[in-house]
Backbone as CSV, one residue per row, in Angstrom:
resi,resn,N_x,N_y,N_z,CA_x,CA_y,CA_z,C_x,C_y,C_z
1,UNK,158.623,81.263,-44.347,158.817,82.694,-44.208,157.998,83.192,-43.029
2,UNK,158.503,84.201,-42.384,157.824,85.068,-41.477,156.891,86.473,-42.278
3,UNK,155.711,86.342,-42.052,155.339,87.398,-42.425,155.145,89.092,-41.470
4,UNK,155.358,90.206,-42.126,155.066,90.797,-40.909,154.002,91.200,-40.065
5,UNK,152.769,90.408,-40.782,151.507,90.360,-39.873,150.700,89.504,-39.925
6,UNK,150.023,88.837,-39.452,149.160,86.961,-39.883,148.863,87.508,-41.160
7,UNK,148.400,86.401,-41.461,147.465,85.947,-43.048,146.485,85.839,-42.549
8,UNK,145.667,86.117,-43.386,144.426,86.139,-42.784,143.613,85.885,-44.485
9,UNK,143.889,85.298,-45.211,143.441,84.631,-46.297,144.925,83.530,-46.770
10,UNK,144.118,82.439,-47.685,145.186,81.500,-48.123,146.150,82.692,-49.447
11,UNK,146.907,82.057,-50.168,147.425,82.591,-51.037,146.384,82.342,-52.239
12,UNK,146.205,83.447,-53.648,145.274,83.367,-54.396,145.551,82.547,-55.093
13,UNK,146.695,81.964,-55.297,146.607,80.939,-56.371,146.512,79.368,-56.080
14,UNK,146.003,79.219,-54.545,145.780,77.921,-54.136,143.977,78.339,-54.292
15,UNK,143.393,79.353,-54.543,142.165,79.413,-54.294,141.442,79.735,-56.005
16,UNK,142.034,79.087,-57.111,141.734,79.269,-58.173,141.100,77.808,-58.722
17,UNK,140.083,78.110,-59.137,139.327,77.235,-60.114,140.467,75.530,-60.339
18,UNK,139.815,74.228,-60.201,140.975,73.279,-60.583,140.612,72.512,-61.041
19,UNK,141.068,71.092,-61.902,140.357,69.929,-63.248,141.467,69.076,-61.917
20,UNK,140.687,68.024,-61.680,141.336,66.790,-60.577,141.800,65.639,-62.046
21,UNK,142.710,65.108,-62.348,142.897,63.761,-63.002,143.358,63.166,-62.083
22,UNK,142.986,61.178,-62.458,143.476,60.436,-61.669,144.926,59.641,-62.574
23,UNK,145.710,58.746,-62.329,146.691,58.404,-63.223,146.762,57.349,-61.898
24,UNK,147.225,55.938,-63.049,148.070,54.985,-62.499,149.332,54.625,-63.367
25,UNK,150.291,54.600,-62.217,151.512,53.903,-62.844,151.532,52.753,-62.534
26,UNK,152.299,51.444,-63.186,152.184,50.317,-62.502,153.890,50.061,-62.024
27,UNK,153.726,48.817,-61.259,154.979,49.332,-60.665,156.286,48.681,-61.448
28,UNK,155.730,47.842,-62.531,156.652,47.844,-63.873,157.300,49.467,-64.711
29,UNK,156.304,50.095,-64.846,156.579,51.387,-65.088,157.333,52.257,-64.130
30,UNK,156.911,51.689,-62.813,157.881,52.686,-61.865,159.281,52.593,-62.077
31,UNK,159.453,51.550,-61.800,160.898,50.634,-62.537,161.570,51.161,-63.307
32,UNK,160.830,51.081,-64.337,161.050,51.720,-65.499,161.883,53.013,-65.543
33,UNK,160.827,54.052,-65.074,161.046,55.315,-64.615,161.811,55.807,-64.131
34,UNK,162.161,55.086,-62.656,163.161,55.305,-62.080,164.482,54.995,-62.972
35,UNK,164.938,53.923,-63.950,166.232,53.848,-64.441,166.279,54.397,-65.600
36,UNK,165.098,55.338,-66.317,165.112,55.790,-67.285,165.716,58.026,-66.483
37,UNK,165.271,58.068,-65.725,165.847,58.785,-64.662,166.967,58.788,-63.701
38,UNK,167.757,57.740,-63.830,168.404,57.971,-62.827,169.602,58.839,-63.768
39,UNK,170.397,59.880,-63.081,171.524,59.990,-63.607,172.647,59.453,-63.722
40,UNK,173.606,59.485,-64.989,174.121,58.799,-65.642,175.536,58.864,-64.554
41,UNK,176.068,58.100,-64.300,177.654,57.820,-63.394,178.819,58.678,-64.164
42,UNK,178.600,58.701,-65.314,179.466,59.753,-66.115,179.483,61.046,-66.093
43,UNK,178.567,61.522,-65.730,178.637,62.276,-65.835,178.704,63.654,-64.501
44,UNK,179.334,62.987,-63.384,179.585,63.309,-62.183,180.828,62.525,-61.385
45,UNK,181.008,63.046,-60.537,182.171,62.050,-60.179,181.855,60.668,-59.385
46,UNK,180.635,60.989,-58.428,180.504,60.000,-57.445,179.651,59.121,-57.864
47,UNK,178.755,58.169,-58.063,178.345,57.509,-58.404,177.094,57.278,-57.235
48,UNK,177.575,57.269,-56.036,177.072,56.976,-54.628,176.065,58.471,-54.693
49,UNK,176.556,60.003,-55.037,175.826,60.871,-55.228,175.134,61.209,-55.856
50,UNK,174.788,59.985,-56.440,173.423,60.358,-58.012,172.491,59.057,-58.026
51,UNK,172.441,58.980,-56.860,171.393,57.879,-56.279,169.955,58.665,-56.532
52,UNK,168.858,57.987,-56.896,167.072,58.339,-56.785,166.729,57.076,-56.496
53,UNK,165.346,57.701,-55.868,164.636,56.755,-55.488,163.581,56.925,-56.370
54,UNK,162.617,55.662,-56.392,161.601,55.676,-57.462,160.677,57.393,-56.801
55,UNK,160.290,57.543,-55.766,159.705,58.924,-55.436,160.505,59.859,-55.781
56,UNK,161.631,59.870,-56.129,162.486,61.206,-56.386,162.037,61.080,-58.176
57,UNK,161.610,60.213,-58.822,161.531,60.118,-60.108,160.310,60.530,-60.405
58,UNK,159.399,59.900,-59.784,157.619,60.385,-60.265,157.235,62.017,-59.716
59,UNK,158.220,62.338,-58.632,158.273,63.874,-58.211,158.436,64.898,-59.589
60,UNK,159.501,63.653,-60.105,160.530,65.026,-61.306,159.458,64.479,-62.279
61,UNK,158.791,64.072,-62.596,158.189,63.402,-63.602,156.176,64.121,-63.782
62,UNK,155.785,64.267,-62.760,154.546,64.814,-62.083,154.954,66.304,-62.138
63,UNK,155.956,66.846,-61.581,156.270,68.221,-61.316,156.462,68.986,-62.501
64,UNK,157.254,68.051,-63.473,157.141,68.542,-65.018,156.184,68.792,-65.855
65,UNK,155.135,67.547,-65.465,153.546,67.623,-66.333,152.880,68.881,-65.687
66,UNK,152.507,69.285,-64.843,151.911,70.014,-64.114,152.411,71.620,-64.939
67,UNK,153.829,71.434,-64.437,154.519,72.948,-65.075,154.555,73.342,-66.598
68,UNK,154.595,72.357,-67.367,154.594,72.125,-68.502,153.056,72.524,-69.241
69,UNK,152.102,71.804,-68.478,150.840,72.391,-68.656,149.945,73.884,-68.533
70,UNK,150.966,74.548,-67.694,150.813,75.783,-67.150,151.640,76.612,-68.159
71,UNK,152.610,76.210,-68.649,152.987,77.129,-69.656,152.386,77.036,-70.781
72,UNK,152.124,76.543,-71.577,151.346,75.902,-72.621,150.171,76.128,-72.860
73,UNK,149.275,76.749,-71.763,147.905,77.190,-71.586,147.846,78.356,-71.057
74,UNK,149.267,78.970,-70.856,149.268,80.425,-70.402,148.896,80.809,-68.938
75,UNK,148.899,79.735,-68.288,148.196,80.230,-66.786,149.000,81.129,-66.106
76,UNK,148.083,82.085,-65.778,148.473,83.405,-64.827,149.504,83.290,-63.657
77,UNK,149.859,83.869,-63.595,151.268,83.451,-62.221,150.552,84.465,-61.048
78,UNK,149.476,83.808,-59.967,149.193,84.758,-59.161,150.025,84.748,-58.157
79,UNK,149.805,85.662,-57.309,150.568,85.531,-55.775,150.698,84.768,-54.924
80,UNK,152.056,84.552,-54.707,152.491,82.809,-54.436,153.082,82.069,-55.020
81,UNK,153.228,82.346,-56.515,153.987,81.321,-57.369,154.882,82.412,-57.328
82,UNK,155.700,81.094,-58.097,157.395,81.783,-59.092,156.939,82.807,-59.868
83,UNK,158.181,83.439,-59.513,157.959,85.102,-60.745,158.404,84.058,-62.319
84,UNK,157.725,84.936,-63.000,157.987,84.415,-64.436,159.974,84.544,-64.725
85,UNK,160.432,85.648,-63.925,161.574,86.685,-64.058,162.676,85.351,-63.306
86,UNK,162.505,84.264,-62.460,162.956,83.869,-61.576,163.481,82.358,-62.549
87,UNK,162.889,82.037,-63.556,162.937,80.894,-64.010,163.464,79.313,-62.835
88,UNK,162.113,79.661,-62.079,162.690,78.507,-61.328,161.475,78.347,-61.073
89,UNK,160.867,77.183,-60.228,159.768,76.603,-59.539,160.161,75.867,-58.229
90,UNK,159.427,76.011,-57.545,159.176,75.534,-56.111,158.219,74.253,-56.488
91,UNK,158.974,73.389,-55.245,158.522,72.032,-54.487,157.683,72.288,-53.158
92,UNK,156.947,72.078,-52.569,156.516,71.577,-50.894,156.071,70.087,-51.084
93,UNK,156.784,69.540,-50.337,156.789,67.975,-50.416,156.738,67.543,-49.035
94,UNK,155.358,67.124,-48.442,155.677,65.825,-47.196,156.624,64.864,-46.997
95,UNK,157.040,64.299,-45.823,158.006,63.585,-45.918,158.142,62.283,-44.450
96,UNK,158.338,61.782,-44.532,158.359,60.782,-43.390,159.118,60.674,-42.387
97,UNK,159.212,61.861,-41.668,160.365,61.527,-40.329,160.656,61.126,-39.461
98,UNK,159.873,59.958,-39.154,160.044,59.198,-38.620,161.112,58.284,-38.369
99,UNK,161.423,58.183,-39.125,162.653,57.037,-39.471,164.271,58.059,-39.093
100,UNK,163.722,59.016,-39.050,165.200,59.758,-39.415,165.393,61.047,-37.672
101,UNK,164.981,60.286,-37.145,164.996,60.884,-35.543,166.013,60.407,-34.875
102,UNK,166.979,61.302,-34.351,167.808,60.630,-33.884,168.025,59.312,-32.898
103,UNK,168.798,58.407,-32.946,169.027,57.285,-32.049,167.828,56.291,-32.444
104,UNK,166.664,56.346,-33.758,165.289,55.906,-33.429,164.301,55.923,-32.262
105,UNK,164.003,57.319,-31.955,163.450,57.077,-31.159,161.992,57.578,-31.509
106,UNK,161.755,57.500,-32.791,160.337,57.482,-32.996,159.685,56.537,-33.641
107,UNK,160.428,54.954,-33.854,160.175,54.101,-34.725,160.056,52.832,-33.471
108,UNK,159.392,51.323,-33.994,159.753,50.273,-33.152,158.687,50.381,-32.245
109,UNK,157.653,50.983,-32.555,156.226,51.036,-31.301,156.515,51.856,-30.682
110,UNK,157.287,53.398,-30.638,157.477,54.282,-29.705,156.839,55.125,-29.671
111,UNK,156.495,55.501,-30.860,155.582,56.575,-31.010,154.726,56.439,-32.289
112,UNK,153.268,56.942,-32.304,152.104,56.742,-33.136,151.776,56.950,-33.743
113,UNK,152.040,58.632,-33.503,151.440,59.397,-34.339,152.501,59.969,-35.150
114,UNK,151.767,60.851,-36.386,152.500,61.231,-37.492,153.952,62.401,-37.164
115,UNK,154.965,62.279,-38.003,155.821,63.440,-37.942,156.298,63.546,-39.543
116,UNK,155.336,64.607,-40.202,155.626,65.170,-41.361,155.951,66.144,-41.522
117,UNK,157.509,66.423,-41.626,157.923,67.593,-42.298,157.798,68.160,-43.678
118,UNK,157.567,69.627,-43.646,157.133,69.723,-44.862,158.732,70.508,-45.401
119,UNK,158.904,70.201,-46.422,160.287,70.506,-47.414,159.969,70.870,-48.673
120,UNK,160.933,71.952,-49.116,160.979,72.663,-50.199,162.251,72.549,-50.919
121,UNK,161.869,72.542,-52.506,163.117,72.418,-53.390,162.645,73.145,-54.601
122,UNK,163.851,74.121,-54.815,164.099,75.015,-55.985,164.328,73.793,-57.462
123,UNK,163.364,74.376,-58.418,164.020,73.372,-59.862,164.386,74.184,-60.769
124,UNK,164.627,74.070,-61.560,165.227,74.869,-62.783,163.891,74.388,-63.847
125,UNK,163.150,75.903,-63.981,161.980,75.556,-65.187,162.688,75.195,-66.175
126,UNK,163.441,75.173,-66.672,163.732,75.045,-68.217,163.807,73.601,-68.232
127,UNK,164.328,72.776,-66.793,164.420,71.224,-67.225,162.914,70.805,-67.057
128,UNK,162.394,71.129,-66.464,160.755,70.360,-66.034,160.095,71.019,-67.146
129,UNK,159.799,71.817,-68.221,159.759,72.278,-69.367,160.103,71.232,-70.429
130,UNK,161.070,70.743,-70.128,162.043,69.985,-71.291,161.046,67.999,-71.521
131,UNK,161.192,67.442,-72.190,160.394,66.146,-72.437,161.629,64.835,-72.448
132,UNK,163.075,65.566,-71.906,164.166,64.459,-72.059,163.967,64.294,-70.819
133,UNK,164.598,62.677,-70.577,164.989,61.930,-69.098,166.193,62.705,-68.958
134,UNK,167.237,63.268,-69.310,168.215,64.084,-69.330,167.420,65.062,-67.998
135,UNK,166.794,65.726,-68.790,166.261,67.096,-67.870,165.457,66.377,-66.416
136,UNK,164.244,65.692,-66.783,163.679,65.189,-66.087,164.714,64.188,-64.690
137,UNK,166.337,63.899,-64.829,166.743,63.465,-63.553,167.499,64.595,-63.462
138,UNK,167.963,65.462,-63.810,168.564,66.670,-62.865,167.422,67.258,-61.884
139,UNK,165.992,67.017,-62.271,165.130,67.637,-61.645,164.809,66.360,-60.441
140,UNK,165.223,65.067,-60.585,164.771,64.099,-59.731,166.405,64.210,-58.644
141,UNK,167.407,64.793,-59.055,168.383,64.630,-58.634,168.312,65.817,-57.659
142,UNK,167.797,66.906,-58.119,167.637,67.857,-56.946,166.224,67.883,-56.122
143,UNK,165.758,67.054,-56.397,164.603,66.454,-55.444,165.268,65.660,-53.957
144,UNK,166.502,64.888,-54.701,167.193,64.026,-53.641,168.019,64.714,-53.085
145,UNK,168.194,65.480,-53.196,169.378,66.488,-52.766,168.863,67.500,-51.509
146,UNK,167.825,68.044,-52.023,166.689,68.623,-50.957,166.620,67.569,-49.881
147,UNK,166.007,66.286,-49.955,165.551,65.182,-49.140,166.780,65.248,-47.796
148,UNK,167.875,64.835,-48.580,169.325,64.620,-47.702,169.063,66.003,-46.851
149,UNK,169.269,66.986,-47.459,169.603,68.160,-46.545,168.736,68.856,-45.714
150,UNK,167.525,68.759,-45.992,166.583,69.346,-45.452,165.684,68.070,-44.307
151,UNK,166.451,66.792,-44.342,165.340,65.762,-43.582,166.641,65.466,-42.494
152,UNK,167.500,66.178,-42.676,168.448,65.652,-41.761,168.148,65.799,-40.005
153,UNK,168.864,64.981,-38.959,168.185,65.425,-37.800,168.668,67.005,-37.393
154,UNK,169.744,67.468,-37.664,169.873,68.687,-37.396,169.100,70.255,-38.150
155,UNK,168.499,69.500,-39.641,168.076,70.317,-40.515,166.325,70.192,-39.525
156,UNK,165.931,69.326,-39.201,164.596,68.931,-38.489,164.853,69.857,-37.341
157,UNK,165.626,70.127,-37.020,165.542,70.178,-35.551,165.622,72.339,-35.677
158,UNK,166.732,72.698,-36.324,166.631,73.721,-36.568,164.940,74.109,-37.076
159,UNK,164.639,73.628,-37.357,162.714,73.998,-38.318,162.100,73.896,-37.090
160,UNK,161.919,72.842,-36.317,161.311,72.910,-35.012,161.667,74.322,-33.977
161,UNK,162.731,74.642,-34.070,163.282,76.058,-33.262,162.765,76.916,-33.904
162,UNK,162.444,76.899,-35.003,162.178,77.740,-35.707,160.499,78.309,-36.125
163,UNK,159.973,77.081,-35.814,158.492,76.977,-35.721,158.132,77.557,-34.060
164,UNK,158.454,76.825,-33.251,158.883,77.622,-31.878,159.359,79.070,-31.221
165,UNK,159.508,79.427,-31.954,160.776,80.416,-31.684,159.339,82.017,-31.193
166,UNK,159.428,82.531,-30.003,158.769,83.597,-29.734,158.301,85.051,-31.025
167,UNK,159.627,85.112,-31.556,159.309,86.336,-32.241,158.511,85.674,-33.510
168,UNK,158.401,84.468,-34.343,157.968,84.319,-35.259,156.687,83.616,-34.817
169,UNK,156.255,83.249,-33.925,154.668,82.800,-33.178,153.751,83.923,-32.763
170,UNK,154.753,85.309,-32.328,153.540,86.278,-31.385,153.921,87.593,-32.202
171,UNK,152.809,87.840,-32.928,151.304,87.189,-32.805,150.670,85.707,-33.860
172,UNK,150.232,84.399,-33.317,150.468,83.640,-34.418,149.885,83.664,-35.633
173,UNK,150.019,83.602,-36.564,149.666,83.138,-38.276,150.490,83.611,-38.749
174,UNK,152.021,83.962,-38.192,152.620,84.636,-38.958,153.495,83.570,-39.999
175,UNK,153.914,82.590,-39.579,154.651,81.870,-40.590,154.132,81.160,-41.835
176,UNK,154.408,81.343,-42.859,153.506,80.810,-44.120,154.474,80.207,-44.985
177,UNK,153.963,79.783,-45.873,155.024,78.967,-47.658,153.757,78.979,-48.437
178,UNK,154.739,79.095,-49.558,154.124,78.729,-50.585,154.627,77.882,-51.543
179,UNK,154.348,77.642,-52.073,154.742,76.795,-53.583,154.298,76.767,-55.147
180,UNK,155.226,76.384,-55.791,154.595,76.015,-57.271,153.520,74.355,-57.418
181,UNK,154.174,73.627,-57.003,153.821,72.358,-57.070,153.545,71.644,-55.312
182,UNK,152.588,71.214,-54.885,152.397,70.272,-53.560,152.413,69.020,-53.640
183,UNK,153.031,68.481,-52.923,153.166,66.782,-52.885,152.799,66.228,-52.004
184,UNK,151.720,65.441,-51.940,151.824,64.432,-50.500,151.869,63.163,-50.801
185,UNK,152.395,62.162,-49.964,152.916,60.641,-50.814,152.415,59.767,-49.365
186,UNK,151.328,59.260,-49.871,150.459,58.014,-48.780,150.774,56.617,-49.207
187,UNK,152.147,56.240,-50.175,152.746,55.105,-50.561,152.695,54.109,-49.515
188,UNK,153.309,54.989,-48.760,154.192,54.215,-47.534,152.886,53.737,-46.133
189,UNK,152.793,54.970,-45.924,151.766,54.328,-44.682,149.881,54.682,-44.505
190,UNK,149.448,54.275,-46.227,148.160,54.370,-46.035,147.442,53.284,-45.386
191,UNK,146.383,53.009,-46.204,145.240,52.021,-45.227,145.032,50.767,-45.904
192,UNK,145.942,50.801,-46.709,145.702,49.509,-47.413,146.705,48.276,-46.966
193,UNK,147.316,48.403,-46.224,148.379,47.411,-45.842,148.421,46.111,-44.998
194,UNK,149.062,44.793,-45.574,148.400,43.500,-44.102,148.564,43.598,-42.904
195,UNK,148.781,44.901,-42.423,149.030,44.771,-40.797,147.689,45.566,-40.381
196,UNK,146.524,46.583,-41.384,145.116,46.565,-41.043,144.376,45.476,-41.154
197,UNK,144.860,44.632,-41.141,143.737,43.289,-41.118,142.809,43.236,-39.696
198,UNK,142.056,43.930,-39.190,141.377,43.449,-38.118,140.691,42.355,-37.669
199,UNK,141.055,41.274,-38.666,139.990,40.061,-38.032,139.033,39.555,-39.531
200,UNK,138.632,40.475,-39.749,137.515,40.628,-41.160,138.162,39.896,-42.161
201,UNK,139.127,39.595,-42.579,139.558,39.424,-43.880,140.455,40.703,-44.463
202,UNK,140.343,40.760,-46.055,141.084,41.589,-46.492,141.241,42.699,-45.950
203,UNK,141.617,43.615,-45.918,142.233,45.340,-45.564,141.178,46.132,-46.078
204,UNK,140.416,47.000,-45.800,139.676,47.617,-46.612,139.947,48.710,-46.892
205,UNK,139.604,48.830,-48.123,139.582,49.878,-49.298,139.873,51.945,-48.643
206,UNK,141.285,52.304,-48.839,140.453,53.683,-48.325,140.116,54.402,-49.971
207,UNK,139.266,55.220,-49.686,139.141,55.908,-50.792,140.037,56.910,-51.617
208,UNK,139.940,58.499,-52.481,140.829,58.916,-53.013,140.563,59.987,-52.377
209,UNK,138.958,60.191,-51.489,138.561,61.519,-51.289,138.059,62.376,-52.374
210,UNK,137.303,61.427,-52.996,136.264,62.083,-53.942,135.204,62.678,-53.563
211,UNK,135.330,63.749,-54.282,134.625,65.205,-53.806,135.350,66.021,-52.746
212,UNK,136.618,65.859,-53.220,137.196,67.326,-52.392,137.696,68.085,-53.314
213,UNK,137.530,69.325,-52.503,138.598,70.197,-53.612,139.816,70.463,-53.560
214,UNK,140.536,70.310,-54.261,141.870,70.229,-54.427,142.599,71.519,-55.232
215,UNK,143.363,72.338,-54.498,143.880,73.628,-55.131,145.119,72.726,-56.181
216,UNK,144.877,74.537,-57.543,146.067,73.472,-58.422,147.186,73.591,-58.301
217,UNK,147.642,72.879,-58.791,149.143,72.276,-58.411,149.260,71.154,-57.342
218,UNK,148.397,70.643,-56.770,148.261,69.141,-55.627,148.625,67.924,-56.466
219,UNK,149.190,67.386,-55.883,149.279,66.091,-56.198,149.452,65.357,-55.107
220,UNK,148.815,63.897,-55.410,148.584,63.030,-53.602,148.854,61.505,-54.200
221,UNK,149.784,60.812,-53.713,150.222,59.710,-54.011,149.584,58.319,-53.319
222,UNK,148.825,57.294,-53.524,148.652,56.258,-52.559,149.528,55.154,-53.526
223,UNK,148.984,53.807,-53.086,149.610,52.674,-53.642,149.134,51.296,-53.032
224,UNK,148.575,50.452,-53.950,147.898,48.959,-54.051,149.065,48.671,-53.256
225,UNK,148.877,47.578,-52.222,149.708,46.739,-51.929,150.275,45.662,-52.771
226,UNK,148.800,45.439,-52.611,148.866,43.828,-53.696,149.978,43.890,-54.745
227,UNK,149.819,44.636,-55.257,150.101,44.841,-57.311,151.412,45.501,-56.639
228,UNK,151.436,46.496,-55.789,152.939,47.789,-55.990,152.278,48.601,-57.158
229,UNK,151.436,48.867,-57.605,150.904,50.128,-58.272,150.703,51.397,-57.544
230,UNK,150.843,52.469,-57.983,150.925,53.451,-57.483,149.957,54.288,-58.515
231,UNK,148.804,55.271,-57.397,147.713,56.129,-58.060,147.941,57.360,-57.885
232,UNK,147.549,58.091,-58.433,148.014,59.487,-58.604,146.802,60.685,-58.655
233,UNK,146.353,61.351,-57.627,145.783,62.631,-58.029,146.469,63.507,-58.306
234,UNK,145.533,64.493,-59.319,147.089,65.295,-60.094,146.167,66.743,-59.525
235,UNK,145.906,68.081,-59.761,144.909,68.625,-60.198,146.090,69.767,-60.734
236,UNK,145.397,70.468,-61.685,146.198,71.802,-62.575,144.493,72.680,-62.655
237,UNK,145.261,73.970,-62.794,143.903,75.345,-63.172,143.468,74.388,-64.489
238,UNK,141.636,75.104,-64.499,141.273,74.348,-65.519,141.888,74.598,-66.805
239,UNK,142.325,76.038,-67.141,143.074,76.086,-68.080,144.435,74.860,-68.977
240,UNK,144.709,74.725,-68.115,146.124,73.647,-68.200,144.828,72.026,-68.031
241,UNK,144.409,72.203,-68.180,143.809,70.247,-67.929,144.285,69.895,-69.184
242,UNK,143.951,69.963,-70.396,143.878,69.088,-71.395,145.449,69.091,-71.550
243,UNK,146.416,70.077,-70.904,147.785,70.120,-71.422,148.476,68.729,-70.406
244,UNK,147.621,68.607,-69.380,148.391,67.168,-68.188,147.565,66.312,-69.333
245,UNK,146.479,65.863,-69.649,146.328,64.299,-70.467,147.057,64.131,-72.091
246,UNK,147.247,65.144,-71.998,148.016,64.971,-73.209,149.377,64.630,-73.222
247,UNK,150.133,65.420,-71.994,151.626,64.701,-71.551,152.197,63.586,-72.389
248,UNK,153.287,63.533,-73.538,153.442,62.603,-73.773,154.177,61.933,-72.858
249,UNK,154.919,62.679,-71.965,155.743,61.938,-70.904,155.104,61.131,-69.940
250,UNK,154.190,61.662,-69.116,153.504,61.132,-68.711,152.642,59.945,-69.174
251,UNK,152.288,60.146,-70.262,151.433,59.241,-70.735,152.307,57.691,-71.309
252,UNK,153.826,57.999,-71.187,154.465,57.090,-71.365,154.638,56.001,-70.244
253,UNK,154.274,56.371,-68.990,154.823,55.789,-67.616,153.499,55.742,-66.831
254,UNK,152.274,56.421,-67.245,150.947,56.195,-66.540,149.571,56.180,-67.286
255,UNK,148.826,55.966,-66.681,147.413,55.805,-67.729,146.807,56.618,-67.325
256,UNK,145.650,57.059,-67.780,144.804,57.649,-66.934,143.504,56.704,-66.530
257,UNK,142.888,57.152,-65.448,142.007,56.486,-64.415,140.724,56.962,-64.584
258,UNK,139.426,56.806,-65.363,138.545,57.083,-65.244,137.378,56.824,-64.241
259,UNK,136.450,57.372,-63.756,136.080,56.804,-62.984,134.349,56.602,-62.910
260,UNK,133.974,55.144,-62.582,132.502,54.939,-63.082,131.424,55.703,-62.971
């Protein structure tokens, strides 16, 4: 959105009190997850159009615990979230665009550095509310649906014009988002992988970034090479904490991670 004058503070409900949990899934469970999520071929025509990926599943799966916890503990809807009136919730999800530049020309040693677009997807509270895989892949299904349309090179390219564009830069801070839920997913290209091998031996360790603060509703994805496990920072207002460890859904597909 364009605002009609900078920001000049974050939104209040990224600046509220937050409980960090850690969670591992293993990547038996991802598995899992993903075909306990995928939607059913019957119940659509195409078959080819009700494709997920295991990230379109732990999205719908994470996005539910989080929301689910917030209702349940009553948390306040400050400025920035979904109206209560709207029955819907917002996504902002990182994404890897690299791969998806036209002709490749940002892949193959061409270029270095990062290109993360950030993307948004409308859900329907009542399914991320709900504790069925039913609900939980319509919500992974419009996760994928967002992905396609919004990562496309022409959908990229319009956002770049758009980030660019004179009247929405001057004067700058004017463009902002918000969200219900944040995603960032370091699966793919964190620091743990055999191509950091410098010489030393194994890859070393990055951390989770313990001791930061994390506004609620974050969630930040890495992943073991070794194993294919995947770790999870979650954080919710402190209000909602005990409603994410209790998740039976969650707690079906991840553990929680204590830490020494």
């Amino acid at each position: 959105m364009v605002l009609p004058a900078p920001a000049t503070e974050p939104s209040s409900f990224l600046l509220a009190p937050s409980e960090v949990t850690r969670w591992k899934t293993t990547k038996t469970a991802l598995e899992q997850l993903k075909n306990d999520f995928s939607p059913s071929a019957s119940s659509k025509g195409h078959e080819s159009d009700l494709w997920i990926s295991s990230g379109d599943a732990l999205a719908a799966l994470l996005g539910g615990v989080i929301t689910r916890a917030r209702e349940n503990a009553n948390v306040a809807r400050l400025q920035g979230r979904s109206s209560m009136e709207s029955q819907i919730e917002t996504f902002a999800m990182a994404a890897d665009g690299r791969d998806r530049a036209p002709q490749g020309n940002m892949s193959d040693g061409r270029y270095f550095g990062n290109f993360n677009p950030l993307f948004n997807t409308t859900v329907s509270r009542p399914d991320l509310l709900s504790l069925t895989c039913e609900s939980a892949s319509r919500v992974a299904l419009a996760v994928r649906n967002a992905v396609n349309l919004q990562l496309s090179p022409e959908a990229l390219a319009h956002k770049i014009s758009f980030m660019e564009a004179p009247q929405n830069t001057k004067p700058p801070g004017r463009i902002d988002w918000t969200a219900d839920v944040i995603m960032t997913n370091w699966c793919r290209f964190d620091l743990q992988g055999p191509k950091l091998d410098f010489g030393w031996g194994k890859p070393f360790y990055a951390t989770a970034g313990d001791g930061t603060t994390y506004p609620p509703g974050y969630i930040m994805l890495t992943q073991e090479k070794s194993s294919g496990d995947v770790f999870v920072i979650m954080s919710v207002e402190r209000k909602g904490a005990n409603g994410v460890k209790a998740d039976s859904l969650l707690n079906k597909y991840a553990e929680l991670v204590t830490l020494p």
